[in-house]
C-alpha positions as CSV (number, residue, x, y, z in Angstrom):
1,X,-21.4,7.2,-6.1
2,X,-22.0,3.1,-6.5
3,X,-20.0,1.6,-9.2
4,X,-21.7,-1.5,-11.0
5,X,-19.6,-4.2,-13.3
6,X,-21.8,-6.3,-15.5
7,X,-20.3,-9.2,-16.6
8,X,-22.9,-10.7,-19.7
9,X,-20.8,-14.1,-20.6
10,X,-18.3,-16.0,-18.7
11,X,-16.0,-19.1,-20.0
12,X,-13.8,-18.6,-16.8
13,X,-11.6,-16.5,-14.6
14,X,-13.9,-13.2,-12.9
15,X,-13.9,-9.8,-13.5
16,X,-13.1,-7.1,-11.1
17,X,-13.4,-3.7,-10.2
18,X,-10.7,-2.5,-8.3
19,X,-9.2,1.0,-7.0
20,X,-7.5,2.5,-9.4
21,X,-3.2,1.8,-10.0
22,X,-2.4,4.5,-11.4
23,X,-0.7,7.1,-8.7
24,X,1.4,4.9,-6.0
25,X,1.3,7.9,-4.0
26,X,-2.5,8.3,-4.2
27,X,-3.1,4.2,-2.8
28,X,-2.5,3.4,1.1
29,X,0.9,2.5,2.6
30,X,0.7,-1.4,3.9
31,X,2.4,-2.4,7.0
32,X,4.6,-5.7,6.9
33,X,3.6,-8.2,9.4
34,X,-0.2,-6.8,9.6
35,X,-3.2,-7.3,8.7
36,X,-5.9,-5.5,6.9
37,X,-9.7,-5.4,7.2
38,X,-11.4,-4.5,4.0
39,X,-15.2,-3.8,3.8
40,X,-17.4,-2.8,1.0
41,X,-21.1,-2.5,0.8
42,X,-22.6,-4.6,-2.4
43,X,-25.7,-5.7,-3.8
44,X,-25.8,-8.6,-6.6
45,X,-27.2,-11.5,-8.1
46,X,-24.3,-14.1,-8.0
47,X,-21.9,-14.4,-5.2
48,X,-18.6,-12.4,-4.8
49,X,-15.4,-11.7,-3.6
50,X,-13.1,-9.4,-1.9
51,X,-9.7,-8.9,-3.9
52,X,-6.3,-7.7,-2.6
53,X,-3.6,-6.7,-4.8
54,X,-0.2,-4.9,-3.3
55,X,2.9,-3.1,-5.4
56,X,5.7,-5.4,-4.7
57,X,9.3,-3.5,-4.7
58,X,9.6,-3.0,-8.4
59,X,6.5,-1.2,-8.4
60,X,4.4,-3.8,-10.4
61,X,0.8,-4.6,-8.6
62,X,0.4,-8.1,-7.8
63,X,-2.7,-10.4,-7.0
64,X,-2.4,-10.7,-3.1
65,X,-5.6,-12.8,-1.3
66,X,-9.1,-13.2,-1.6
67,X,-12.3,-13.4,0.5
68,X,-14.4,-16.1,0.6
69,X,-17.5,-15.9,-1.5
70,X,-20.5,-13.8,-0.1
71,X,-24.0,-14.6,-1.1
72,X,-25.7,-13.1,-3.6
73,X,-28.2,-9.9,-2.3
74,X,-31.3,-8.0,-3.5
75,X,-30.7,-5.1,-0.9
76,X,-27.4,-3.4,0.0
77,X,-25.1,-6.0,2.3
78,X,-21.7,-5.5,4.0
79,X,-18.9,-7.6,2.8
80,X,-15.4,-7.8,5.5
81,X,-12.4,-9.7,5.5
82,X,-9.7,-9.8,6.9
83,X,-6.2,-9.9,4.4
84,X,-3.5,-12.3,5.3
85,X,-0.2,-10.6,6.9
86,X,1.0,-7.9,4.3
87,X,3.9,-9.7,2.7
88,X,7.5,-8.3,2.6
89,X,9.0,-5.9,0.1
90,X,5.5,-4.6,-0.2
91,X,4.8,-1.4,-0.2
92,X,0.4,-0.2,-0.9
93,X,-2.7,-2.2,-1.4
94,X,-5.7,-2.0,-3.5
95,X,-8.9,-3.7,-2.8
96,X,-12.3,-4.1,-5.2
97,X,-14.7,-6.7,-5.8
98,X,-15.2,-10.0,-8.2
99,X,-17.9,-11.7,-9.8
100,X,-17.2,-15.2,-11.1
101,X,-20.6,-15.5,-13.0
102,X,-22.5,-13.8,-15.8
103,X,-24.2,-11.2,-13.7
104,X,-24.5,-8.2,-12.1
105,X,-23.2,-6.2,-8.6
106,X,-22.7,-3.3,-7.6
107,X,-20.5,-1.6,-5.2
108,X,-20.1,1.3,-2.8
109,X,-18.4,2.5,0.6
110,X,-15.1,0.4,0.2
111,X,-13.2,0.8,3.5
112,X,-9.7,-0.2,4.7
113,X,-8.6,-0.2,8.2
114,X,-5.1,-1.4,9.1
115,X,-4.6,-3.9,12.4
């Protein structure tokens, strides 16, 4: 099922939806020294962003990297990046999507493949 995240005023920052951080166990491992690919297929009318967060060695999740922006899109458009080097100490990742403007997007199909 697509998940959509309205955002109806903006003074600053973005708001995301990201894979729950709830269960450590339930959230992929990283690999140190490697990168990730993350995809997700989107439709919206501002621009967005991939988001990375990882669980550093306390077990707090921590803002990791961001995409570049992709376009706005009417119709259902694949969004990939490819993460920085997982950073030591760090242990799983969680990826979602943000939207920097009042507006709309929704979201579906998030993948992750480790390189």
């Amino acid at each position: 099922f697509a998940e959509k995240l309205q955002l109806t005023s903006y003074t600053g920052g973005d708001a995301k939806l990201v894979s729950q951080q709830h269960d450590p166990t339930c959230e992929p491992i990283g690999v140190v020294g490697h990168t990730d690919t993350v995809s997700a297929w989107y439709k919206s009318d501002q621009p967005v962003h991939l988001v990375a967060y990882y669980m550093d060695q306390a077990g707090v999740w921590q803002f990791w990297d961001q995409s570049n922006s992709f376009p706005a899109a009417t119709n259902y458009t694949q969004a990939s990046w490819t993460t920085p080097t997982f950073p030591a100490g760090a242990s799983r990742i969680t990826i979602g999507l943000s939207l920097r403007a009042v507006g709309t997007v929704t979201m579906d199909d998030f993948g992750l493949v480790q390189n």
